[in-house]
VOMAR-641992 format. One record per residue (C-alpha): y, x, z. Coordinates in steps of 0.1 Angstrom, whole numbers, plus 5000, padded with zeros to 4 digits. Example, Ala and Ser with C-alpha at 12.3 -4.5 7.8 and 13.67 -1.06 7.14 Angstrom:
<rs>
495551235078
498951375071
</rs>
This chain:
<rs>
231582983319
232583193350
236483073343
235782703338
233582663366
235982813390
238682613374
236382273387
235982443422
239582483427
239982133415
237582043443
239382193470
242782043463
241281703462
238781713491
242081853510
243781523509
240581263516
240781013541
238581003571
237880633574
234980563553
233980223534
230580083538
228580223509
230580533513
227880533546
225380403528
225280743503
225780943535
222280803546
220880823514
221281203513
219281243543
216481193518
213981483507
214881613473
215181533446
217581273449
219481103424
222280833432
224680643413
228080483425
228880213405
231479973402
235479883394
237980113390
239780183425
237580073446
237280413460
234480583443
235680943444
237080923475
232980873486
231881123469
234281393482
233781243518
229981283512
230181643497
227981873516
228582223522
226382313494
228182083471
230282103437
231981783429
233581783396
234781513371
232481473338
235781343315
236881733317
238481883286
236082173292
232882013290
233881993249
232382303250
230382323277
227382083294
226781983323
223082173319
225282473316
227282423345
224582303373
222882623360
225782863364
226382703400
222682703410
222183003397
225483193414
227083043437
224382883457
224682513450
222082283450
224181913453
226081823423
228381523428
229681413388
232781183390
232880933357
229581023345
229680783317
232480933300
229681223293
227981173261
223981123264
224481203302
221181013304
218981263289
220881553309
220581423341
216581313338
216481703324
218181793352
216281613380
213081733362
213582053359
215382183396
213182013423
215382103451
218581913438
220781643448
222481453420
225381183430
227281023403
230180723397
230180523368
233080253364
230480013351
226279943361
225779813322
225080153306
223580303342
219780263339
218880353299
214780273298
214780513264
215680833290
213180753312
216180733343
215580403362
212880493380
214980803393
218080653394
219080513433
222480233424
224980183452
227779913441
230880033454
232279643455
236279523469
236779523503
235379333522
237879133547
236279363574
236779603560
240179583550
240979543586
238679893597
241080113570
244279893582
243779963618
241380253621
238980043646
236079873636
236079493634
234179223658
231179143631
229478763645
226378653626
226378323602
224078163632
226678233659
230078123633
228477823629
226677713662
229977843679
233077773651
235477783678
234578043706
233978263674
237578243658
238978263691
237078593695
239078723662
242278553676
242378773708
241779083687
244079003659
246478753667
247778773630
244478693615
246078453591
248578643574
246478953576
243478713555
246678623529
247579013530
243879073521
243578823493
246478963477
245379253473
241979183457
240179363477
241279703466
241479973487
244580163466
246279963488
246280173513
248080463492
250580253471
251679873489
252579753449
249379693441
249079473412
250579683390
247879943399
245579713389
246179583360
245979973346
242879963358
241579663340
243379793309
241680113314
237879903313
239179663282
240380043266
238480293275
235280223290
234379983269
233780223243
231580383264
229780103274
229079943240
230280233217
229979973184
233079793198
236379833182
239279903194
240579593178
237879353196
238679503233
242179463229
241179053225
239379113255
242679113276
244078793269
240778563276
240178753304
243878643319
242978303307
239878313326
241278423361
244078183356
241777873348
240977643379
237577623389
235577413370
238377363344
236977653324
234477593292
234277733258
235277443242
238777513258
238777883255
238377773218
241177563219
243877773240
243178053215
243077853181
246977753193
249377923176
251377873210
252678163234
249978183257
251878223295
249778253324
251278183358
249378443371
250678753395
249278983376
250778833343
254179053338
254378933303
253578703282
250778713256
251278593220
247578443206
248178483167
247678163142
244278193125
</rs>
């Protein structure tokens, strides 16, 4: 145990080494939940890359081990054993688990956990709120859910420039339209492009670290059709996620109010190449005959 929890800690330091300063609202949103008395436990929820681990090592306290659940170690350790060990030895009383879902029964572990040490903090991520709160452990009524959502446009423009953004209320936007966009004109004279810029990205703040986007995230919605779907709805097959992909292309493609399951029926009983003249499409998608 000694070897494999020093191996986490060491993992901890490289990343929290290379974190960015700027935080994204529910980043300070867990900061401020923290402040609570313990025990706390808090769950960060939401899409891949929208900068859940980044949160929680900006958040990590000084009395904090951050560590990532989907470790090869934890097939032969828990995370009981490990929150022990650290409690125990080194001191540490705030545990922050990345991809807590990938943990098997984490449910019961965690409620044993907050049940048992009074004094701790608990902060997780999960890359989906479906499996989060489990009434059969007994964890919603201990469990605190932050979505960690895209980017908003404001704050795409806080990360971009480092400054924080003119915010106007809904009453002053529309009782004053146009003294309120020139407000954002004078700041940002390139509002336009910079709103285009922003909806190409999706709201993603990867963005930030790699300018080709798209391709980021389409691993990451492979990764969810994949991976965490299992983990989500473990009777699924492999087979019936990998359907997943091509309906969900077809749905972001379809025009609004063009969409209905009549024609999903019918674009998928075609034995035609399905072709979506979509961004994200890199290739296209053959829908067998059945």
């Amino acid at each position: 145990m000694d070897g494999f929890v020093k191996a986490l800690m060491q993992t901890q330091d490289r990343l929290i080494a290379g974190v960015p300063a700027d935080k994204r609202l529910f980043s300070k949103q867990l900061g401020q939940e923290l402040t609570g008395k313990p025990p706390v436990a808090i769950m960060i929820s939401g899409l891949r890359g929208t900068g859940k681990t980044v949160s929680l090592l900006q958040n990590l306290p000084q009395d904090g081990f951050y560590f990532r659940a989907d470790n090869i170690g934890f097939r032969k350790h828990t995370l009981q054993e490990v929150v022990a060990y650290a409690y125990a030895n080194l001191g540490k009383t705030s545990f922050f688990i990345d991809e807590v879902h990938t943990y098997q029964l984490w449910q019961e572990e965690i409620k044993g956990l907050y049940d048992d040490y009074p004094g701790l903090r608990l902060v997780m991520s999960g890359s989906s709120s479906i499996r989060l709160v489990d009434a059969g452990a007994d964890l919603s009524r201990r469990l605190k859910v932050i979505a960690a959502e895209p980017l908003f446009f404001h704050e795409f423009l806080e990360l971009k420039f480092h400054s924080a953004p003119p915010l106007f209320s809904l009453e002053r936007i529309l009782g004053e339209p146009l003294q309120t966009a020139l407000a954002i004109e004078k700041k940002y004279p390139a509002v336009h492009a910079l709103f285009h810029e922003y909806m190409r990205i999706g709201g993603f703040p990867i963005y930030f670290h790699d300018k080709d986007v798209i391709p980021l995230v389409m691993n990451g919605i492979d990764a969810i059709l994949q991976t965490d779907l299992g983990y989500v709805a473990p009777s699924l097959t492999q087979k019936i996620s990998l359907k997943a992909r091509p309906i969900l292309l077809y749905l972001a493609s379809s025009k609004p109010g063009e969409f209905s399951l009549e024609s999903l029926g019918l674009r998928f009983a075609s034995h035609h190449i399905l072709l979506l003249r979509h961004p994200a499409a890199q290739y296209p998608l053959r829908v067998p005959r059945r």
